[in-house]
N, C-alpha and C positions, 0 to 999 in steps of 0.2 A: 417498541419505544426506544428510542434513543437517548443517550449521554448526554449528547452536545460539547462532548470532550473535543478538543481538537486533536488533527492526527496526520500527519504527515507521513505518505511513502519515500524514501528515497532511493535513486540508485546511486550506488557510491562505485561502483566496476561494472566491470562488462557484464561479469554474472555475478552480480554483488548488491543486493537491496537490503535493508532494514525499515521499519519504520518508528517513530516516535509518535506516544500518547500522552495527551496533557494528565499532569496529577489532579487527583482531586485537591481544592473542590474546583472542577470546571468553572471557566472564566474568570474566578477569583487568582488562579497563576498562571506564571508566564512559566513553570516550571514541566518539562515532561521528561518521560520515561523513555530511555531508547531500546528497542530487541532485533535481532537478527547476529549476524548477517543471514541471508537469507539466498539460494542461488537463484532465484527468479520470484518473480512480482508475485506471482500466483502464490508462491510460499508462503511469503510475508504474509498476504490477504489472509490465507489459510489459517495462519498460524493468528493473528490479529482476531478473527472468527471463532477460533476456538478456547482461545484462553480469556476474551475479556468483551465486557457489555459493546455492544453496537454503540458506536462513537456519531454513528448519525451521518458519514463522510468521511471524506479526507482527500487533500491535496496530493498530488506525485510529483516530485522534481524529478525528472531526467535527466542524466549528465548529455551535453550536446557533444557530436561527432560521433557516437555509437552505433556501430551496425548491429541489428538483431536478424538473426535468422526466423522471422515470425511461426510460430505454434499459435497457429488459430484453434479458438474455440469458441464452441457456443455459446454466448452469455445470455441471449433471449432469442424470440425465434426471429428477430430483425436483427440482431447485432451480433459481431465474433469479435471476442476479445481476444491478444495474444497473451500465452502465458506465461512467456517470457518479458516482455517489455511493460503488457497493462493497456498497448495501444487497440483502438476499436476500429474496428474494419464497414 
């Protein structure tokens, strides 16, 4: 079961991501929480996973002009995610 908090990844550097979760009570604010920084997407994820209720989702901004050297992984047995950037292959 899910939150329904909302939850933004962002990257803010080249190897530099945090993400932000809305405060409770979900939908009632516009107020969230930031954590990181974080040096790759999969961190953040990790770290978002481990310390707080399933938010149900969450958007990723990408800063544009970054090259990543992609670390593929497997996210199901159709998709690889990289776990550096987040992008799916």
């Amino acid at each position: 079961m899910s939150t329904g908090a909302g939850c933004r990844i962002n990257q803010i550097g080249q190897n530099e991501w945090n993400y932000e979760l809305q405060r409770y009570p979900y939908g009632e604010t516009r107020e969230y929480n930031r954590y990181g920084p974080f040096r790759t997407y999969r961190a953040a994820i990790n770290h978002l996973d481990s310390h707080h209720a399933n938010p149900g989702g969450w958007m990723v901004n990408r800063l544009e002009g970054l090259e990543c050297e992609h670390d593929w992984q497997e996210l199901n047995k159709y998709t690889l995610e990289c776990s550096k950037c987040g992008r799916c292959k």
